[in-house]
Structures are given as structure tokens and as C-alpha cells.
N, C-alpha and C positions, 0 to 999 in steps of 0.2 A: 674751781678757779682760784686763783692766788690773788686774795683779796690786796695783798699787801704792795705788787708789783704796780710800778711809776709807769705811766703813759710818758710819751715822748716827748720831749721838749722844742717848741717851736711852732705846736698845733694850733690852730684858735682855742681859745678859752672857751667856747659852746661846746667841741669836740672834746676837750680835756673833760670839763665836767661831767658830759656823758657818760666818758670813758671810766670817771671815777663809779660813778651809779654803776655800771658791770661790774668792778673788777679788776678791768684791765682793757687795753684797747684792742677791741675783736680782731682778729685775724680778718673777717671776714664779713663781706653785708651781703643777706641771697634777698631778693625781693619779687616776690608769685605777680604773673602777669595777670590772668583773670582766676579767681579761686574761688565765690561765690556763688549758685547754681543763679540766684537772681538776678547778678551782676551780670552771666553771660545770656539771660534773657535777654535784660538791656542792652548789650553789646552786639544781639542777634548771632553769638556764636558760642559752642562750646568747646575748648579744651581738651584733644584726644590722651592726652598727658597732662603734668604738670609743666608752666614755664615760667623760666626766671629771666633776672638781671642781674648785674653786680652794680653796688654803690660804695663809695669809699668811705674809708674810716672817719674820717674829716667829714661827712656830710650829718653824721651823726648831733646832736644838742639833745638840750633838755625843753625844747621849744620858746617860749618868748619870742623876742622879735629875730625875723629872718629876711636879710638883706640881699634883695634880690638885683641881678644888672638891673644899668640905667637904661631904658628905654624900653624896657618888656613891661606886657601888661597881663598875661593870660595867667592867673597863679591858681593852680587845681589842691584842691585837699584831698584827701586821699586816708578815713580812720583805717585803723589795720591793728590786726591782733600781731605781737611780735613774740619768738620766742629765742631763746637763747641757749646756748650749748653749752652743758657742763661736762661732759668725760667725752673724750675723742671719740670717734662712730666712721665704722668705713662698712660698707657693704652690710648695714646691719637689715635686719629682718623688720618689715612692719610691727610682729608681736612686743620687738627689743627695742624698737626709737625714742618711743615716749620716756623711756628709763634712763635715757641721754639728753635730757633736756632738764636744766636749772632752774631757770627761769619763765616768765609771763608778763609779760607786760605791754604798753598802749603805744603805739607809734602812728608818726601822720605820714604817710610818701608823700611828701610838698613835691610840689612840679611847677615848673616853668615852661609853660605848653608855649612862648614865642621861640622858644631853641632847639624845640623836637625835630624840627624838620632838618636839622642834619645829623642826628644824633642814630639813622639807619638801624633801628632797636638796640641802640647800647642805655638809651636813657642818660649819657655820661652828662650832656651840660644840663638836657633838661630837669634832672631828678641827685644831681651828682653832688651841688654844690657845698660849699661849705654851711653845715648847718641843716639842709634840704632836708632830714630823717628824724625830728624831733622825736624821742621816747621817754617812757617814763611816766609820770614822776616816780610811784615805786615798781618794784620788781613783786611779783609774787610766785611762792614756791613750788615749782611745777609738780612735785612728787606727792602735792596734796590736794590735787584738780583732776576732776574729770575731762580728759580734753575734746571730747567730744562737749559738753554743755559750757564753753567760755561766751560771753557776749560781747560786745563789742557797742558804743555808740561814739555817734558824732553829732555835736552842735555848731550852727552858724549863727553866732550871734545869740546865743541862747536859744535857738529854735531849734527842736532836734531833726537832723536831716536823716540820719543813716541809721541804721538798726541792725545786727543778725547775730545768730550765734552758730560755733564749728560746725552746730547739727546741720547746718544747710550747706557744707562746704563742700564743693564735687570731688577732692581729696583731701583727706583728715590729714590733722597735721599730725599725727603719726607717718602715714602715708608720705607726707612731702619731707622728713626728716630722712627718711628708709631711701627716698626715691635719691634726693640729695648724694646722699652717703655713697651712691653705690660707684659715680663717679669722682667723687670727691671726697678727699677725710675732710671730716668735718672736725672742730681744733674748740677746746673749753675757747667761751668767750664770743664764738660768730653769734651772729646773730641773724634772724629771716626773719623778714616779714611777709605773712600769708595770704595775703590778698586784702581787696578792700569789696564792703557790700554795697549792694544797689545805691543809687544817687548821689555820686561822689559828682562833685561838681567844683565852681570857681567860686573864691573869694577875691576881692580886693583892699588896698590898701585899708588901714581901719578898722577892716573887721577882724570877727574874733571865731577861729577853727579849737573849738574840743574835741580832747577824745578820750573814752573811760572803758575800762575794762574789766568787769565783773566777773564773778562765779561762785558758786559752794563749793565746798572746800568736800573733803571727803568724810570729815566730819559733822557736816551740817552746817557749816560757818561760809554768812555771806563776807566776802571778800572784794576790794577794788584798787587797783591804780590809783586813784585819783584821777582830777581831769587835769588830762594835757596840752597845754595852754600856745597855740601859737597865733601870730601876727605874720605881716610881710610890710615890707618897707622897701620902695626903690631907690636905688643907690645913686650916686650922683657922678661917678667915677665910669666914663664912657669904656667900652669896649675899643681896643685897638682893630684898626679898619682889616690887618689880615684875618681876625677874628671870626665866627659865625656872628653872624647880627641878628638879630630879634626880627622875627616875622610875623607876628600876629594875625595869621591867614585866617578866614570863615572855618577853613577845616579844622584848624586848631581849636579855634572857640570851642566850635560843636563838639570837637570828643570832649573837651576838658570839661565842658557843661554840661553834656549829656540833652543839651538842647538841638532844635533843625536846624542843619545849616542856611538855610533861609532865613532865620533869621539874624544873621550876621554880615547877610549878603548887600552890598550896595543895592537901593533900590533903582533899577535901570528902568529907562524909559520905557514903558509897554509897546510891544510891537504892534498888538492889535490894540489903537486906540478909538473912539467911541466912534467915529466916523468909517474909520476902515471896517470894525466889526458891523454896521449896520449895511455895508456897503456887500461883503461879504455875505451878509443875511438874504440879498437878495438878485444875487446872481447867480446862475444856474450854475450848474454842478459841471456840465457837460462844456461850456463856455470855459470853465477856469482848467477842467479838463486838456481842452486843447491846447490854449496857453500854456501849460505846461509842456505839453508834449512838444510844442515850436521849441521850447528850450532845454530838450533832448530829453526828459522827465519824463517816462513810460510806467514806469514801475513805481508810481505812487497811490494808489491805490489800494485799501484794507478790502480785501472782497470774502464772498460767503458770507456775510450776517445778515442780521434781522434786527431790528430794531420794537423796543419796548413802546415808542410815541409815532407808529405813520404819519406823515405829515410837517413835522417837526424835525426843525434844523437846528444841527449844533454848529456853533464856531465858537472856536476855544481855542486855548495853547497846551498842548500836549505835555504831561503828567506822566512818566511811564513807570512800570512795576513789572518785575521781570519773574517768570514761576518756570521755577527744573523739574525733572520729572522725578518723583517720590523715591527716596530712597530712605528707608530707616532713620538709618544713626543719623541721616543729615535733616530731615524732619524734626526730628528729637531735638538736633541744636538751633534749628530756624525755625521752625514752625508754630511753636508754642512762644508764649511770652507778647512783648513789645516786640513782632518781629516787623520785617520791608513793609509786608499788606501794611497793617495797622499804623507804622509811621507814616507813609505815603498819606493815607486817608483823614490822618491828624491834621497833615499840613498842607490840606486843599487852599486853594486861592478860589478868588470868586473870577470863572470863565476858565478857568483849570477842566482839561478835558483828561480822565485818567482812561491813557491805554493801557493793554494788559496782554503781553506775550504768555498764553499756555499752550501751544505747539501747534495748533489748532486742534485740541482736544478737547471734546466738549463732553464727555464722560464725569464729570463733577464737575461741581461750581465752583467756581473761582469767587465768586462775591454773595453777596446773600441781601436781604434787607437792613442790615443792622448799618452793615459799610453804606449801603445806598439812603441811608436817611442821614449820616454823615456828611455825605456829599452834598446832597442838598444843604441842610444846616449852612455849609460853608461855601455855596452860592456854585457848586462846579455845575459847570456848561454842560460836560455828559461824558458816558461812561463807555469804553468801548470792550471788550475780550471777546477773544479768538477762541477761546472758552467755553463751559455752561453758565450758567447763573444758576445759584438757589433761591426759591422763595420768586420765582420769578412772578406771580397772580399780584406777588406784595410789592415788590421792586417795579413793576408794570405803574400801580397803582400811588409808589410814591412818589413819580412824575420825572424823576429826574432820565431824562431819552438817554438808553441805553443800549447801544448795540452790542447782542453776544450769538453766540451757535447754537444755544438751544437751551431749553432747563433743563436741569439734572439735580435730584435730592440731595446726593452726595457732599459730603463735605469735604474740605479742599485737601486736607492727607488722601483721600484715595489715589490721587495721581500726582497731586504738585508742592512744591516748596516753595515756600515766600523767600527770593531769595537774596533780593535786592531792588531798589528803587531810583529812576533819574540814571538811569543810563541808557544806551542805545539798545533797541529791545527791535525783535520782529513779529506782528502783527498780520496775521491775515494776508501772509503775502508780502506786508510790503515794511521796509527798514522806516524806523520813528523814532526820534530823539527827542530829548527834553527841549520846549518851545520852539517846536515846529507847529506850523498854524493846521487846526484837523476843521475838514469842513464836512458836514456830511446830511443826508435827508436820504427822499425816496430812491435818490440814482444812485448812493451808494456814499461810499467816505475818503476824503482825501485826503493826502498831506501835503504840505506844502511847504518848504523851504523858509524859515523867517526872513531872510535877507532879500527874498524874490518881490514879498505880498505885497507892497508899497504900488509898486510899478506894473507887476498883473492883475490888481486890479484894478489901475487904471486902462492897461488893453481891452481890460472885460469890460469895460464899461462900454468902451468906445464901439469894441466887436456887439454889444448888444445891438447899440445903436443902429448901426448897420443892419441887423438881424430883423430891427424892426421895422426898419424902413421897406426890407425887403417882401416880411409879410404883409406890409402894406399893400405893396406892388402885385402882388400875389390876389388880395382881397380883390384888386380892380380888376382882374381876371390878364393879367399877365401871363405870359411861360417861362417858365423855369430856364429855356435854354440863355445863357448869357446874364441871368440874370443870377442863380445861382450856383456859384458865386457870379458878385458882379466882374463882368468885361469891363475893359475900360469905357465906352458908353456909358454905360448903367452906374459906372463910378464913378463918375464925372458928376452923371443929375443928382448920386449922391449927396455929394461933396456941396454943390452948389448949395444944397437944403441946409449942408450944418457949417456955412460961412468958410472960413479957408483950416477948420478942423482935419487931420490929416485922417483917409480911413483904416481900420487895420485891416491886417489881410483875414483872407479867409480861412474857414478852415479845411 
């Protein structure tokens, strides 16, 4: 690179200085979308390729403070190993890339996770802005590094968050220099950066994001960066209204956090509160049955299981987790890690009832004891798969009532993938979505509509009622004819019994 050559006049003074620490002002910013084998555990996916973004030259500093719009709140850090291009590379060979690279050094992909949601993967406002790509503070000399053992860390606040080195990268940055090159010349001066590792998370206002970048040298000599130092500062200068505006959605939170979306979620009013769930507890199955079926509802019913507690009734709000059927390479990216199963199960609520779509396959287990003491711990209501269960004498035994198709030893790679969670899943027959009411015992398991329960079970109540007045009538040695259901006659002396209460129909 032409150390001597002037960056452009009119840049921010963060981007100029940058520019000055290369060189010269890169042609070019690549930045890897997931690159860390641990990152796409967390992420629950892996990368069949490598994949980029562009960032502009201007988004470049030497970190400090970084002024983000006014009225965003969501700011992601992001350490990352960066490297940089010293002799032009077009279609070059894996064994040839590394021999094309300058430099080494520390960079943060800063993000503004309230502007991603129109950014359709370009990253342009959320990751673009001026400033956004802190690097630095030195450069170290790439032709004296192994680039397979670089390390990388990151502190929040002096706490270290983030940890890895190249060895765990699902392609070597040889690899993504070669991959690069083959559609793009790559120009002295670009620069990429290679991914970031597990638990890249949010900062706010105040606090303080490092990032350091170590290695031995090929001589034996420990080598670093230094640590690179950024802040975030909200700016006070409003966005013009044709503008994207800042959305700080639960979904944003949660990728930028790498936390549940629930927890970012307004708390709404519970649907099943202590009254309606006790009410629920003890109305027959077959009663709320019908009521459904008066309001055209047939097909709500989970049929074929068995349950782990005879006796024993759930009512809860349905939890779903959704399992495909095994296929390799897509196990290899879902399966292992933090994947759906395991977060679902992290973030039970207490009366959370977890359904579980596995095709009605009961040939392995879909859960085991370890997930079902989990449950419990976190107060869930009960457990339902279409599924096997493993460990089923233990899961029986840790109490929490679970209906599945059978035990099977098997563990869940034999047939299924964890593949997702909290979305519309099918069950035993019948379609279940996240908080729909599941009520289930000896007669079997239901779903229910949350918008309905309010109001069927006050039919149910009232159809009891009747029900019982009937086997009343019944005891005294009555006949059936007229009276079940009642004629008008017999619903009249009803009626009289419970004041000017209207009765419901029959079924």
C-alpha cells in the first residue's frame, strides 16, 4: 500500500484517521455474516458458504466515541478479527490468499439494531454509519502470523464477554480471502472483517466495548492490537420524517442480545387468570368439547397419547417447538449447540404447557429427563409430543404430567431436528399455536382458542348446571324421554330452580 497517499478531503475526521492507520482509504469494506462454529450454534444455524455485507468507507474510526441517531436505543457490539489487503487477488487459490494479506488487526461491527428493520440485509443504516467499524489501534504484520491461531477478545465494561481464536472458524480466513477474490478483485487497502464469536450482545450509552487481538508471531513472539476502545453517544439531531425511523422492536432486542424474546416483550394481561384456570380444572373435558364444536371447532383435539400422570389435569398455555425429520447437514446446523429444544425449555413460564410437533413419530424421543426437570424447575403445567419420550420410568417419576406416544431409548438425531420454537406447529392431529389454552386429563387433550375461553367457560358452567339438575331428575327415577335433553317442560322446571338464569342448549 502507498503509505504516503492522502485520503479525501471532506470525510469525518474518525474516517480520515482510520484511513491514515491503513494507509490509505480502502477501496473496500467486506464484513462475514456468521463465521464462528460457536456463533452459529448460538444463532441455531450454520452457513453452507461464506456470507458478506458491504460497509462504507466513512463508517470506518479508530473507535472512541460513536454518535448514533437520536432516538435509537438498541446498540450491538460485535469484536471481530479484521484483515487487510496488501497486493491486488482475483480468483486466487486458498493455498495463495494468505500471501495477499498486510495486515491484522481489531475491529468492532457497531450496530444500530432500531434501523435493521429496513435495511433487507444490506446492514446500510444499521451497521453503515459514520464511524460504525471502529479498528485498530495497531496493525500487525500479517506475513508473521499463523492465521489459523489469531485470538480475538472483547470486554464490556472490563468484563470479558467474548473469546475465540481462527481455529474454531467454519472458514479460515484464507478461505474467505480465496472465496472473496474469485468474484471480486480485491484492491491493496480493503479491508473484511471475519465474523464475530459467541455472545456478541448490547451495550448502552456509557459503557465501554473492547476489543484485542493477539497471536505469536512465527518467531515465538506474543504480539497485540492493543485494546480498542469504543463508546456510543445519542445524538440530538432528529431524523427527517421521510427517513427510516428507529424501531426498537422485542425482535431487534433479542438478535442484538442474543437474549429471549420474551423478555423484551410487553407483559399482557394473562389469558388464563387464577379464576378462569381453576374453573377450567374442573370442568369436564367432554362439556368444553361440545362447546367448541357449537362454534364450528371439530378439529381441536391432540388424539393417540398417553399420559405420564392418569388422573391428572393440565391447563396451561401452549409453548410450541416444532421437530423435521433428520436430515444430516441440517442436524449438524440445528441439532447440536443452543438449539429451538433447549431455548424453548430455558424460557418456560410457570403454566406454560410445551407442545411438540414430531410427525407422530414415536420411534425416538423427542424429550428425556434432563428437559423434563427443567420444566418442572420453571413451574410448566405439562408436556405434550406426538413423539417418544426418553427416560420415560424418570420423566413419569419427575411428576411433571406428560402426554407422549410412547418411550423410545433413542436419542432425538435418530429421526428429528430441533428446528424451531413459538410458532404454529401440528400435534396429534390437530393445529396449536403459541397461547392457545390446552386442557387435557383422562378424555383426552384440547385446544382452545384464547379469544373463545372467557365466554365458554362460562357456557360450561352454566351447561353443567343443567347436567346436573338433570342427573338429579334421573336419581328420582325419571325417564330419559324429554328430559334428555330437556323439552321445553322440563326447562321451564329448570329454569324456575336457578331464578330467571338463561339455560344453555344442549348438546
Amino acid at each position: 500500500m502507498d503509505a504516503s497517499s492522502q485520503p479525501d478531503t471532506g470525510a469525518p475526521q474518525a474516517a480520515v484517521d482510520a484511513w491514515q492507520l491503513l494507509g490509505s482509504r480502502p477501496p473496500k469494506i467486506f464484513a462475514m455474516h456468521i463465521g464462528y462454529r460457536a456463533r452459529a450454534a448460538q444463532k441455531g444455524r450454520t452457513p453452507e458458504a461464506p456470507g458478506y455485507f458491504l460497509k462504507p468507507a466513512t463508517s470506518l474510526s479508530l473507535g472512541g466515541e460513536v454518535v448514533a441517531p437520536a432516538g435509537t436505543e438498541i446498540f450491538g457490539f460485535e469484536g471481530e478479527i479484521a484483515v487487510v489487503i496488501g497486493s491486488a487477488a482475483r480468483a486466487v487459490s486458498e493455498a495463495d490468499a494468505w500471501g495477499h494479506v498486510a495486515y491484522v488487526t481489531a475491529s468492532n461491527d457497531l450496530g444500530v439494531f432500531d434501523l435493521r428493520w429496513v435495511d433487507k440485509g444490506s446492514n446500510i443504516r444499521s451497521k453503515g454509519g459514520d464511524g460504525f467499524t471502529p479498528i485498530g489501534p495497531k496493525l500487525l504484520d500479517a506475513a508473521q502470523l499463523d492465521p489459523n491461531a489469531i485470538e480475538v477478545r472483547t470486554w464490556l465494561d472490563g468484563e470479558l464477554v467474548q473469546a475465540d481464536s481462527t481455529s474454531t472458524l467454519i472458514f479460515s480466513l484464507a478461505q474467505i480471502v480465496s472465496d472473496l477474490s474469485q468474484l471480486v478483485t480485491l484492491e491493496p487497502g480493503d479491508v473484511i472483517l471475519t465474523g464475530t464469536p459467541a455472545n456478541a450482545s448490547t451495550f448502552s450509552p456509557g459503557q465501554s466495548v473492547e476489543v484485542e487481538v493477539t497471536a505469536t508471531t512465527l518467531r515465538g513472539e506474543q504480539v497485540s492490537t492493543g485494546r480498542l476502545t469504543s463508546t456510543v453517544r445519542v445524538g440530538e439531531q432528529q431524523l427527517p420524517a421521510y427517513s427510516a425511523q428507529p424501531k426498537p422492536t422485542p425482535e431487534q432486542w433479542a438478535d442484538a442480545s442474543g437474549r429471549p424474546i420474551s423478555e423484551f416483550q410487553e407483559a399482557a394481561a394473562p389469558v388464563l387468570d387464577d379464576e378462569l384456570r381453576e374453573q377450567l380444572s374442573t370442568i369436564a373435558l367432554a362439556t368444553i368439547s361440545s362447546a367448541l364444536r357449537k362454534r364450528g371447532l371439530n378439529n381441536v383435539s391432540i388424539d393417540g397419547l398417553r399420559s405420564t400422570q392418569p388422573g391428572k389435569r393440565i391447563v396451561g398455555t401452549a409453548r410450541t417447538l416444532r421437530y423435521v425429520p433428520n436430515r444430516e447437514d441440517l442436524f449438524k446446523s440445528h441439532g447440536g449447540g443452543y438449539n429451538a429444544q433447549k431455548r424453548l425449555f430455558d424460557d418456560l413460564h410457570e403454566g406454560d404447557v410445551v407442545v411438540i410437533e414430531a410427525r407422530g413419530d414415536n420411534r425416538s424421543g423427542t424429550l428425556g429427563d434432563i428437559l423434563a426437570l427443567r420444566a418442572r424447575h420453571l413451574g410448566a403445567a405439562g408436556i405434550i409430543t406426538d413423539g417418544g419420550v426418553r427416560d420415560l420410568d424418570v420423566v413419569t417419576e419427575i411428576g411433571v404430567p406428560t402426554y407422549h406416544g410412547g418411550g423410545h431409548p433413542a436419542v432425538l438425531g435418530r429421526l428429528h431436528v430441533p428446528w424451531s420454537f413459538d410458532e404454529t406447529v401440528a400435534c396429534g392431529g390437530a393445529t396449536v399455536q403459541p397461547g392457545d389454552v390446552i386442557v387435557a386429563d383422562g378424555d383426552g387433550v384440547l385446544v382452545i382458542p384464547p379469544a373463545l375461553v372467557r365466554e365458554l367457560v362460562a357456557e360450561c358452567i352454566e351447561a353443567e348446571r343443567a347436567e346436573e339438575y338433570i342427573a338429579q331428575q334421573m336419581d328420582a327415577g325419571e325417564r330419559l324421554d324429554g328430559l334428555f335433553p330437556m323439552n321445553a317442560q322440563w326447562r321451564a322446571k329448570y329454569e324456575a330452580t336457578q331464578g330467571s338464569a338463561p339455560a344453555a342448549d344442549e348438546r
